[in-house]
C-alpha positions in Angstrom: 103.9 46.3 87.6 106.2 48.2 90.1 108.3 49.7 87.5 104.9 51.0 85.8 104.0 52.9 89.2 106.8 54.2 89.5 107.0 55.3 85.8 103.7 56.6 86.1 104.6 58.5 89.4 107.7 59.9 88.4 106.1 61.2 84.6 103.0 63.4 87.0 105.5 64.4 89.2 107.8 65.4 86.3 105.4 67.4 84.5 103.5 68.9 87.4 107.1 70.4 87.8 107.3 72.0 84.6 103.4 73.2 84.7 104.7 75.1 88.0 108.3 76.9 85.9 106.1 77.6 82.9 103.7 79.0 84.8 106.1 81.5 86.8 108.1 82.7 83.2 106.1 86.2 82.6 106.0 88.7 85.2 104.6 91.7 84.2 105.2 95.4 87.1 103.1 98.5 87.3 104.5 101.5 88.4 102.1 102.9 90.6 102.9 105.5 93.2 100.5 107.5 95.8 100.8 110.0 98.5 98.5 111.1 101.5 99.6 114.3 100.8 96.3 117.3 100.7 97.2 121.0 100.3 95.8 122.8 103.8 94.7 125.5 100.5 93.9 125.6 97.3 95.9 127.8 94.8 93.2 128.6 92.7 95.6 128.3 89.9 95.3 125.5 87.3 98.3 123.3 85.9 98.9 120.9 83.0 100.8 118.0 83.2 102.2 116.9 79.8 103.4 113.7 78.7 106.3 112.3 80.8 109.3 112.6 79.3 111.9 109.6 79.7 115.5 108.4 78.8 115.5 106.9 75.4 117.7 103.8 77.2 114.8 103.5 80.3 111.8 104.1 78.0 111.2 100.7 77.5 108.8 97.6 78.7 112.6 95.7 79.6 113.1 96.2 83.8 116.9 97.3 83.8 119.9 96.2 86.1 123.2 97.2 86.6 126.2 95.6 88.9 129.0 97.5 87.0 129.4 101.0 85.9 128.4 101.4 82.6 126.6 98.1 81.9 122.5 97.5 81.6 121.3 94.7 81.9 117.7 93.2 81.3 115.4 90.7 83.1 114.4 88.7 80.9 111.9 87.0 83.2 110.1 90.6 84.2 108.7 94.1 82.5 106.9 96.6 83.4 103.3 96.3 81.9 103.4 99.4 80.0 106.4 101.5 78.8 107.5 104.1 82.1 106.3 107.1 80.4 102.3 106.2 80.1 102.7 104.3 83.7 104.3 107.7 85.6 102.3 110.4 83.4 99.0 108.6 84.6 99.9 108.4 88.1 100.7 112.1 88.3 97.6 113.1 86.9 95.9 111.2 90.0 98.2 112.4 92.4 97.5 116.2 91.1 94.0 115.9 91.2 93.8 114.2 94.7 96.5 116.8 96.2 93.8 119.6 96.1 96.6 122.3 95.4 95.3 123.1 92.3 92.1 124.0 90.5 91.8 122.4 87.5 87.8 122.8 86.6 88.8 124.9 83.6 91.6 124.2 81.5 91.5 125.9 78.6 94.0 128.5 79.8 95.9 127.5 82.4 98.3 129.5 85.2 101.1 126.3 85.0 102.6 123.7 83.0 104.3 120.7 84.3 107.3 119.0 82.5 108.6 115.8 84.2 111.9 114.4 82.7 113.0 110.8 84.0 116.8 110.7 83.5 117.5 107.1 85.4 115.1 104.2 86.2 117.3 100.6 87.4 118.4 98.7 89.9 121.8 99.1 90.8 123.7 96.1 92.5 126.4 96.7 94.1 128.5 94.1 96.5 125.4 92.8 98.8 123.0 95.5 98.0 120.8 96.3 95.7 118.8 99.9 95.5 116.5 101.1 93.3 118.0 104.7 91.1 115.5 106.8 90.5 116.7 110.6 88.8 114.0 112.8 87.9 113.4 116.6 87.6 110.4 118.5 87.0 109.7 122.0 85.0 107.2 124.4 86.6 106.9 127.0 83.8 104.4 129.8 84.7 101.8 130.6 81.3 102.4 134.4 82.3 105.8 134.8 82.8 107.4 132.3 81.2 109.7 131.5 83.9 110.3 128.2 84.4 111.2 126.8 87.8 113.1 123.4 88.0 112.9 120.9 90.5 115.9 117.7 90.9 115.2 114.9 92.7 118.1 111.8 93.1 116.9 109.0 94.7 118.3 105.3 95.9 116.6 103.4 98.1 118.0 100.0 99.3 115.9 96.7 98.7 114.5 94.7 101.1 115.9 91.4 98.8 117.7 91.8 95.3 114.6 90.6 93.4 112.8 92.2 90.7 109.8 92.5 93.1 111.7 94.4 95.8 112.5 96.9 92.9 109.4 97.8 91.9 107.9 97.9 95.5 111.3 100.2 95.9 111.0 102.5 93.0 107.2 103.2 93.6 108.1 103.9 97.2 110.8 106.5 95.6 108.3 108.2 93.6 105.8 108.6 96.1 108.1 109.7 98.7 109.3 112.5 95.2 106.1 113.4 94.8 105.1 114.3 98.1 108.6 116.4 98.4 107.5 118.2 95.3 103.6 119.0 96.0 105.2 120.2 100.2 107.5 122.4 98.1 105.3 123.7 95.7 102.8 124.8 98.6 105.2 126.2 100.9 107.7 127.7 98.4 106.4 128.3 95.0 103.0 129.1 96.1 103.6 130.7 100.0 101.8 133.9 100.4 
């Protein structure tokens, strides 16, 4: 009768252990960014963002790692929910529209087009850190000139733990901290009267 209990004890314990692993396999990231940032004056001049532009090897659902030069790696556990690309073009739509530095009521012939390439999207691990690489430039190319104006951003920001998580939380802190750079520099360069 003992040896049944404990049988019986040790099978629910057993496979209330694997319900808990199975349940933990799939995680699935967003890349969502925002900013507080709100132009102290509207441009009056409209912009369209086109489709985000990303590195062939980042354009993926796999999040990628690196702890040598030259070497990707994939979680295997963890993705991104959607492929970088739709994820970051979405967001800077929002962004644009909240910023108030543009008017965008009528686009049918707009004053600027925005092209955002992504270059580099990982975490790099290096000795006992781990940051999150974010390389990114952006193409402000005026409809009447025809002048493009380019934009770099480089950015590695050290995670809180060397987790998938702390990644993401990382990277989305990177582009938000990007974006406000770029609408502050649009406003007080590009656009300065």
């Amino acid at each position: 009768m003992k040896s049944i209990i404990i049988i019986a004890i040790s099978l629910i314990l057993f496979t209330g252990c694997s319900l808990k692993n199975k349940s933990l396999v799939n995680n699935s990231f967003l890349i969502k960014f925002n900013t507080n940032y709100k132009a102290l004056k509207n441009t009056d001049k409209s912009i369209k963002i086109n489709r985000v532009k990303v590195s062939n090897t980042f354009n993926k659902t796999h999040i990628f790692y690196s702890y040598k030069k030259y070497k990707l790696d994939k979680y295997s556990k963890n993705s991104w929910s959607d492929i970088p690309s739709n994820m970051i073009f979405q967001e800077l739509k929002l962004i644009f529209n909240k910023s108030n530095l543009f008017d965008n009521s009528n686009l049918s012939n707009t004053d600027y087009i925005l092209n955002t390439n992504i270059f580099e999207i990982y975490n790099k691990i290096e000795k006992n850190s781990a940051f999150a690489v974010l390389n990114l430039n952006f193409e402000l190319i005026s409809t009447k000139t025809k002048k493009s104006s380019f934009y770099n951003y480089n950015k590695e920001i050290k995670l809180e733990k060397n987790t998938p998580y702390y990644f993401v939380v990382a990277t989305n802190n990177a582009f938000s901290t990007i974006i406000e750079n770029f609408l502050k520099d649009l406003e007080n360069k590009t656009f300065k009267n």
